[in-house]
N, C-alpha and C positions, 0 to 999 in steps of 0.2 A: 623502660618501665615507668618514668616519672611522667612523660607525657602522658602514659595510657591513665596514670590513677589523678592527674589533669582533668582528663576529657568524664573519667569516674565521677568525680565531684558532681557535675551537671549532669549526668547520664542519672544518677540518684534518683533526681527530682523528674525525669523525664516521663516515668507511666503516672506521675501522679498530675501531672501539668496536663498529658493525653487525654486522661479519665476525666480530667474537668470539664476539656470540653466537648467528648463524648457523650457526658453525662446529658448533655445540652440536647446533642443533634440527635442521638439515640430517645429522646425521653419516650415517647409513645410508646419502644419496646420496653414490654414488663420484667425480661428477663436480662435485659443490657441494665436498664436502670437499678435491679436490683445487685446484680454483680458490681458493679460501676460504681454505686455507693456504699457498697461493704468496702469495695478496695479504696476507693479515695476514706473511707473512714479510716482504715488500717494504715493506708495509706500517712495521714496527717501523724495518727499518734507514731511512725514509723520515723518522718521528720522530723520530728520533734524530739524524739527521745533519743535521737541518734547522737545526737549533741553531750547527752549525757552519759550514754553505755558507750563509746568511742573510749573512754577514758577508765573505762573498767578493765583495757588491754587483754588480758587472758581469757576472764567471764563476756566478753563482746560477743565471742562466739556465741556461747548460749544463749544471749539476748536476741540476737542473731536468727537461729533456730527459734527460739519463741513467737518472734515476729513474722517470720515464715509459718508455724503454725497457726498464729492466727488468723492470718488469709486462707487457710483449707479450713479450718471449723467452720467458716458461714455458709460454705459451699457442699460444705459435708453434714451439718447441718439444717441446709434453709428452710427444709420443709415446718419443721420442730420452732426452730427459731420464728420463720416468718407467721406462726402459729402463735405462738406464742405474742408476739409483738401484735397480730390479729386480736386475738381476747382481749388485749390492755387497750386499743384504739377501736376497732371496727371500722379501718380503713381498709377499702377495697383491695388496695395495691398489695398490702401485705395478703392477703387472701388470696390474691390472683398468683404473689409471688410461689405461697406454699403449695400450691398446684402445679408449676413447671416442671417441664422431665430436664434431665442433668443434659449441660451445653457442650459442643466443641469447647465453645471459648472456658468454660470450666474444667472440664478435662484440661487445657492446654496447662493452664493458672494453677492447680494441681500438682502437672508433673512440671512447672518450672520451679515453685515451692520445695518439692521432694526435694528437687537433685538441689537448688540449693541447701538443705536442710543439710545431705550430703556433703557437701564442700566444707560446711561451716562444722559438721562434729567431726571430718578427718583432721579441721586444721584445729579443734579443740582438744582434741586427742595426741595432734604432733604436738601441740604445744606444751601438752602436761610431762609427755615425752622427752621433750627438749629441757624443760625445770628438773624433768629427775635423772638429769644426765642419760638418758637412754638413748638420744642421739645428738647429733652435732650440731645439725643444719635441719631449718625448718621448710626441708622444699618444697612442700605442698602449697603454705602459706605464703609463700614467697615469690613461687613460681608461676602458679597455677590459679589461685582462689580469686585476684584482681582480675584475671581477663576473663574465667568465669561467671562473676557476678558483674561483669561486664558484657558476657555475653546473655545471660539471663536478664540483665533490665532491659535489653533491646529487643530481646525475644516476647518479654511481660509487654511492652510499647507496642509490638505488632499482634498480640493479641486485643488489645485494646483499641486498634487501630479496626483489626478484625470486625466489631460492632458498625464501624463508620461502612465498610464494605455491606456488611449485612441490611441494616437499614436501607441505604441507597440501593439494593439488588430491591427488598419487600416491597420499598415503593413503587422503584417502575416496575414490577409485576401488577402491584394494584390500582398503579395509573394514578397514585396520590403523588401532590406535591410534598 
């Protein structure tokens, strides 16, 4: 288990190192680049504050869960939002963004938020459990929650990777470089 929460540490950082430089190769799609920088936004303050809510031990969870929510509001969202951000600028992009129909890669981004949402209030739940003596051992968080959100960073990576496939199929359809 120490190696895997090891390899965890870097795994962290890995969709948001992806989406940077997606953000790059993707740019001409309106619907890569809007996704791409909602999550690399979510993304930094996710970084960032991890430093700090790590040390809330019990409450992490819920921080947890929040930060997983806030990657599904822009997605759930974008029409409202990229609308809004439209009226304040009168940048095309937002306009163009609040026009797209919903993605694979958003669905995906979605349901890997959910189930983590899942992981993180069963282990917030065992652990209110475990303080009120109601059980012993916290197996869920113990056992389970590290290679799951282990396996979720690597499944959010190949979603984001997903843009790089997308892109590189549109072009040679359209014979653009």
């Amino acid at each position: 288990m120490e190696a895997l929460s090891e390899y965890l540490n870097y795994v962290d950082y890995l969709p948001t190192l992806i989406a940077l430089i997606a953000l790059f190769y993707c740019w001409k799609d309106i619907g890569a680049r809007w996704l791409v920088i909602t999550a690399l936004t979510i993304g930094c303050i996710d970084n960032y504050s991890v430093q700090y809510a790590i040390n809330w031990t019990t409450h992490y969870y819920a921080w947890a869960i929040f930060v997983n929510l806030l990657y599904i509001l822009p997605i759930l969202y974008r029409k409202e939002l990229a609308r809004k951000i439209y009226n304040t600028t009168n940048s095309s992009f937002f306009y163009e963004a609040s026009q797209l129909k919903f993605s694979p890669q958003e669905a995906a981004g979605m349901l890997i938020c959910s189930i983590s949402i899942i992981g993180n209030a069963i282990s917030y739940v065992e652990i209110f459990l475990y303080k009120g003596y109601v059980i012993d051992v916290l197996y869920f968080k113990s056992y389970a929650l590290d290679r799951l959100q282990f396996i979720l960073h690597i499944l959010s990576t190949l979603v984001i990777l997903s843009f790089f496939y997308k892109a590189k199929g549109l072009n040679y359809e359209t014979g653009r470089a």
